[in-house]
C-alpha positions in Angstrom: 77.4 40.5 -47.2 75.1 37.8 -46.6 73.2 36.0 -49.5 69.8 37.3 -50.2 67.0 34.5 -49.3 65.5 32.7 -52.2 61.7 33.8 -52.4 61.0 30.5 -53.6 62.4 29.0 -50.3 60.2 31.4 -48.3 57.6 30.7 -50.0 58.0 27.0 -49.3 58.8 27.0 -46.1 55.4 29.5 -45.1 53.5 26.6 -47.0 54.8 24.2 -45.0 54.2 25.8 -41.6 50.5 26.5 -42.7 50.1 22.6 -43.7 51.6 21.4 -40.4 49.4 23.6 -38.6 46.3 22.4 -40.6 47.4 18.7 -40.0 48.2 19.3 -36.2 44.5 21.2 -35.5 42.7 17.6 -37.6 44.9 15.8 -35.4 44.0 17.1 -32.0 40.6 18.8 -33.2 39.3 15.1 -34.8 35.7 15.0 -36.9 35.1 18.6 -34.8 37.4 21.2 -36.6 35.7 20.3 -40.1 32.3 19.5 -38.3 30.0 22.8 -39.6 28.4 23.8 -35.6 25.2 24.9 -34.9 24.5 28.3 -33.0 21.2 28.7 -30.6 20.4 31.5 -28.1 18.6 30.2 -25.0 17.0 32.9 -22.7 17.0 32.0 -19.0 15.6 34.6 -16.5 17.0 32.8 -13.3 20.7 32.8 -11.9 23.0 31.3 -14.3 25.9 30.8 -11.3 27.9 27.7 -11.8 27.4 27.9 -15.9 30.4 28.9 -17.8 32.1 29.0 -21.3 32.6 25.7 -22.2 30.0 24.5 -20.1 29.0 21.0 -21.8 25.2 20.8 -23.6 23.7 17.7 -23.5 20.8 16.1 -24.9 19.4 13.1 -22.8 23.0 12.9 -21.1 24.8 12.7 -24.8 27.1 16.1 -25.0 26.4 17.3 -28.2 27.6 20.8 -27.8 29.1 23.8 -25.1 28.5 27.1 -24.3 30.7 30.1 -26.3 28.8 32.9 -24.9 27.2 33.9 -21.7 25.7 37.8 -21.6 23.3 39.8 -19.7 20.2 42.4 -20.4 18.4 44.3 -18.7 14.8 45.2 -19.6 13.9 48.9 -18.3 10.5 48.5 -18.8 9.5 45.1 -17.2 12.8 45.9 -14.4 13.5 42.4 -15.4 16.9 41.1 -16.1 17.7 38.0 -18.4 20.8 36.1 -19.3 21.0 34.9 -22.8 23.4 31.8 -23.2 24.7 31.0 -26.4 25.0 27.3 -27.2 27.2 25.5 -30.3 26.0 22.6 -31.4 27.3 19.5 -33.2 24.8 18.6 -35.9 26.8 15.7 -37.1 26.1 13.9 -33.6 22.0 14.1 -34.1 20.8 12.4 -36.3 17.2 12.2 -37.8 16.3 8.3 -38.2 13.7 9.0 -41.0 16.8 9.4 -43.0 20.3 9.0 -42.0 21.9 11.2 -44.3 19.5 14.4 -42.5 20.9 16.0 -39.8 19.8 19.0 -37.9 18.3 21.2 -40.0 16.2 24.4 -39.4 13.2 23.0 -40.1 14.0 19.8 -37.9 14.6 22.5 -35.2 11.2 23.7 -35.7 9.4 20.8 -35.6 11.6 19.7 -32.2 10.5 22.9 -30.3 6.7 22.1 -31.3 7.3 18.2 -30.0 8.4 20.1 -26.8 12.2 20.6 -27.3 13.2 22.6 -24.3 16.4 23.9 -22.3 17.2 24.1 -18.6 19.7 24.4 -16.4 20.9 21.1 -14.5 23.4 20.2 -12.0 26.6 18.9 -13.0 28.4 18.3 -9.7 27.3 18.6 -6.4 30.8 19.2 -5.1 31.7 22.2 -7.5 28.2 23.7 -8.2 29.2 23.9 -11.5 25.8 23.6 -14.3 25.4 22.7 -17.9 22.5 23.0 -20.3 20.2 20.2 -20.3 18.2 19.5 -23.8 15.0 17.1 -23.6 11.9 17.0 -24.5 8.7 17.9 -22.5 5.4 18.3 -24.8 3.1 19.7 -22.2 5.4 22.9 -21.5 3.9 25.6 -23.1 6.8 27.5 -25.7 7.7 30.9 -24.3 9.9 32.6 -26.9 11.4 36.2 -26.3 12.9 36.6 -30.0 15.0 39.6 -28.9 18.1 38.1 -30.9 17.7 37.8 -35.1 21.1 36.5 -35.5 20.4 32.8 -33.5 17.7 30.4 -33.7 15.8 30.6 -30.0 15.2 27.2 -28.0 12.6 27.9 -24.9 13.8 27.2 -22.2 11.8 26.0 -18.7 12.9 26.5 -14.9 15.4 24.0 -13.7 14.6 21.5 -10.9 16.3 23.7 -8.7 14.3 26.4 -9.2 11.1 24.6 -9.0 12.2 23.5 -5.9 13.2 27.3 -4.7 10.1 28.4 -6.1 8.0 25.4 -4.0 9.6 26.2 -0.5 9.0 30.0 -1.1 5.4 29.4 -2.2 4.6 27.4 1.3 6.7 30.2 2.9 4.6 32.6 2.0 1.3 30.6 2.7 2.7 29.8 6.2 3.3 33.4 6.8 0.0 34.7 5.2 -1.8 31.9 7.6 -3.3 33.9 11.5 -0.6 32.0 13.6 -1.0 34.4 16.5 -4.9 33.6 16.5 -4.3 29.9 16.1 -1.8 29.6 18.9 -4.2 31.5 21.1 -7.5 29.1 20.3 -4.8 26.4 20.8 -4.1 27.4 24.0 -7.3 28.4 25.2 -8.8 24.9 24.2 -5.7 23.0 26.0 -6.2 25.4 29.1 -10.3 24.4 28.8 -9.4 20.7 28.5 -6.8 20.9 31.5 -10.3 22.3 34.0 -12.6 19.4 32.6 -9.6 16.7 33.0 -9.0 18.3 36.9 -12.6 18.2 38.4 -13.2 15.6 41.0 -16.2 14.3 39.5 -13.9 13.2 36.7 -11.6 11.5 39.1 -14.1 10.0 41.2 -16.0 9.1 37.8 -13.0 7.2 36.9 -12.0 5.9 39.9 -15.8 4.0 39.7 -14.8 2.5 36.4 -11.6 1.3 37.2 -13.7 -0.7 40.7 -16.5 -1.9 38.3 -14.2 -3.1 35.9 -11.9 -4.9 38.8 -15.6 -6.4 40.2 -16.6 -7.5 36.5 -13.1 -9.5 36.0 -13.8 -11.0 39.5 -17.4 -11.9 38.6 -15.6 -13.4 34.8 -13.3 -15.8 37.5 -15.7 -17.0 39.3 -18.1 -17.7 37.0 -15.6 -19.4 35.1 -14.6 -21.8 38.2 -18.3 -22.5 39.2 -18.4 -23.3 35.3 -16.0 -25.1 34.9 -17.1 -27.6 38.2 -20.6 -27.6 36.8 -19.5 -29.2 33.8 -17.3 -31.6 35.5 -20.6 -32.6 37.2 -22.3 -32.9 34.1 -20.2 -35.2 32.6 -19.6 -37.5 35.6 -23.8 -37.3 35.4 -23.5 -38.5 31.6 -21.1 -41.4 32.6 -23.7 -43.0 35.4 -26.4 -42.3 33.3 -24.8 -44.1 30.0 -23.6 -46.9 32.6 -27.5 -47.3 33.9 -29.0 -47.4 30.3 -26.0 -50.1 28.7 -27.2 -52.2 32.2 -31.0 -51.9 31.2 -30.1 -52.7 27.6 -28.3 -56.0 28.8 -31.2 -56.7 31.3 -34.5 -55.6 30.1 -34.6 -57.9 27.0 -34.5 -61.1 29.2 -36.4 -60.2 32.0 -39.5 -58.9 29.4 -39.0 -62.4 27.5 -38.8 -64.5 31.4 -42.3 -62.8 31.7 -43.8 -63.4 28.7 -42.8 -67.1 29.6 -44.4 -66.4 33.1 -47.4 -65.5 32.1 -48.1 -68.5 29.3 -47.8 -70.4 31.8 -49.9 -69.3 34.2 -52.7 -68.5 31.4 -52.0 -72.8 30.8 -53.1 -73.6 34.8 -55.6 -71.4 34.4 -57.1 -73.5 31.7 -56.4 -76.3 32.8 -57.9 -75.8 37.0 -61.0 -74.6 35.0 -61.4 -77.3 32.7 -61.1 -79.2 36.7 -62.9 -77.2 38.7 -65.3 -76.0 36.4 -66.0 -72.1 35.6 -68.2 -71.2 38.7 -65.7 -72.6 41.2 -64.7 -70.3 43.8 -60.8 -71.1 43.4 -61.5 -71.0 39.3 -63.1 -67.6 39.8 -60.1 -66.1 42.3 -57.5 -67.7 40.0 -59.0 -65.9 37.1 -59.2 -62.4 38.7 -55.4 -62.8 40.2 -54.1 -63.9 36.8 -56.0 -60.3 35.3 -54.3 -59.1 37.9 -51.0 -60.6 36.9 -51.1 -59.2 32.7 -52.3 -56.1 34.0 -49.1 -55.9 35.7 -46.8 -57.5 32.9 -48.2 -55.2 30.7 -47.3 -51.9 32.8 -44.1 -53.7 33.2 -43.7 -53.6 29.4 -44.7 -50.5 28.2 -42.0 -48.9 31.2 -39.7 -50.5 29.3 -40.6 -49.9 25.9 -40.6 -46.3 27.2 -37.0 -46.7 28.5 -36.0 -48.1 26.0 -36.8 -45.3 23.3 -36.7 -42.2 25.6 -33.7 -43.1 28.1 -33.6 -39.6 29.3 -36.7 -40.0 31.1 -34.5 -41.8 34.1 -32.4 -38.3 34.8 -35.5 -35.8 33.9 -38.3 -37.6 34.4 -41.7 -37.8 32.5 
C-alpha cells in the first residue's frame, strides 16, 4: 500500500502554486494587475464596426484604458437603436496637477464632462478599419446624457469625424436632389438655344466683320502717323541745329559790328562839326551834310534795336515778329 500524503505537504505545496501564480501575473501584469480600473459607459447611436474588446482608449493619443464590453439596445418607442461601450480606465495614468497625489476621482469626472470631456469614435488604421475610443476635450459641445445604466458613470459622447463627414455629403445630397434640376436644365438650354440665334444672324457677322476692318484701318492710320512723326521730328531737330548755328554766328558777330558803328558814327558826328565850324551853319554842303548824317543815326539806331531784339528774342528769326 502506498504511504498516505502528508497534509502538511499538500498544504505547502497548494501555497506555493498560489504564490508563483501571484508572482507570475505582477510579473507579466506590471503596475496594472494591482492598478484599481475605472469603469464608464459611453452611449454611441452610430455604427460601432471596426470597435472591439480590447479596443485601446486614449486620451489626447495617451492609451489610458480598453474596451471590456460592447452591447446593444433597442428603444421601442423612439425605433432607435444604441450601442453602449463599456470602457476601463487606468486612473493611476491621469493625473490631476493641482495635486499629485489626486487622481481620477468622481468628482474630477464631473467637473471634466462640464470642461467638455467628451467620447468619439476615431480611426485607428486605415488598412484594417479597426476604431478606438477617442477622449478629449471640446467645451462648446453641448452634454447629451442618456443615463439608462446606474451601475457606470456616463461620459457623452459626440459624432466622430467620420460621421460628420457622412452626415455632410448626405446633407448636400439631399439639397441637390430637393433643388428643380429638370427646370434648370430646361432654362439652361433654352437660353443657350436663344444665344446660339443672336450669335448666327448676319447682322452680327457683318457687324463684326466692320470691327475687325475699322480696327485693321486704325492700326494703319497708328503706322503712318507714327512714320510721318517720326520724319517731322527729324526735321525739327535738323531746324533746331541751323537755327542754334545762325544765333552762336550773330552772337560772335553782332557785338563788333554794333561797336564798328558806334565808332562810325562819332566820327562822322566829328566832320560834321568840324565842316560847320568851316563852312558855317547856312552852307548848302553844311545843311546836306547835317540832314545825311540824321539820316545815318536814324539808321544805326534801327540797326541797334534789330539787334537788341535778336539778341533777347532769338526765336523771332524762325517765327517771326
Amino acid at each position: 500500500m502506498s504511504k498516505q500524503a502528508k497534509p502538511a505537504l499538500i498544504g505547502a505545496f497548494v501555497i506555493g502554486a498560489i504564490f508563483l501564480l501571484l508572482l507570475g501575473l505582477m510579473f507579466f501584469g506590471g503596475q496594472e494587475f494591482l492598478a484599481t480600473k475605472k469603469r464608464f459607459v459611453l452611449y454611441f447611436s452610430e455604427s460601432v464596426n471596426g470597435l472591439n474588446i480590447g479596443s485601446p482608449v486614449k486620451l489626447r493619443g495617451v492609451q489610458v484604458g480598453k474596451v471590456v464590453e460592447i452591447q446593444v439596445q433597442y428603444d421601442p418607442k423612439k425605433n432607435a437603436l444604441l450601442s453602449p461601450v463599456i470602457i476601463e480606465v487606468n486612473p493611476e495614468i491621469i493625473k490631476i496637477t493641482a495635486d499629485s497625489k489626486s487622481r481620477w476621482r468622481k468628482n474630477n469626472i464631473e467637473q471634466a464632462i462640464e470642461n467638455g470631456l467628451r467620447a468619439q469614435l476615431d480611426l485607428q488604421s486605415l488598412v484594417t478599419g479597426q476604431l478606438y475610443v477617442a477622449l478629449d476635450f471640446f467645451p462648446d459641445t453641448p452634454v447629451h446624457l442618456v443615463g439608462l445604466d446606474e451601475e457606470y458613470e456616463e461620459i457623452p459622447v459626440i459624432p466622430s469625424s467620420q460621421k460628420e463627414i457622412k452626415n455632410t455629403i448626405e446633407e448636400l445630397v439631399r439639397q441637390v436632389r430637393e433643388l428643380p434640376l429638370k427646370e434648370i436644365f430646361t432654362k439652361l438650354n433654352s437660353t443657350l438655344t436663344h444665344i446660339d440665334e443672336v450669335v448666327s444672324q448676319p447682322e452680327l457677322k457683318q457687324g463684326v466683320q466692320r470691327m475687325d476692318n475699322v480696327l485693321a484701318n486704325l492700326e494703319k492710320l497708328t503706322t503712318n502717323l507714327d512714320q510721318e512723326l517720326d520724319e517731322v521730328t527729324s526735321n525739327l531737330d535738323g531746324t533746331l541745329k541751323v537755327s542754334r548755328h545762325l544765333l552762336e554766328r550773330l552772337d560772335n558777330t553782332l557785338p563788333p559790328l554794333v561797336e564798328q558803328t558806334k565808332l562810325t558814327m562819332k566820327s562822322a558826328e566829328n566832320t560834321l562839326n568840324a565842316m560847320q565850324g568851316t563852312l558855317g551853319p547856312d552852307s548848302d554842303l553844311s545843311t546836306e551834310a547835317y540832314s545825311t548824317l540824321k539820316e545815318v543815326k536814324r539808321a544805326a539806331r534801327d540797326f541797334r534795336i534789330l539787334t537788341e531784339m535778336i539778341q533777347t528774342r532769338p526765336e523771332i528769326l524762325i517765327r517771326g515778329k
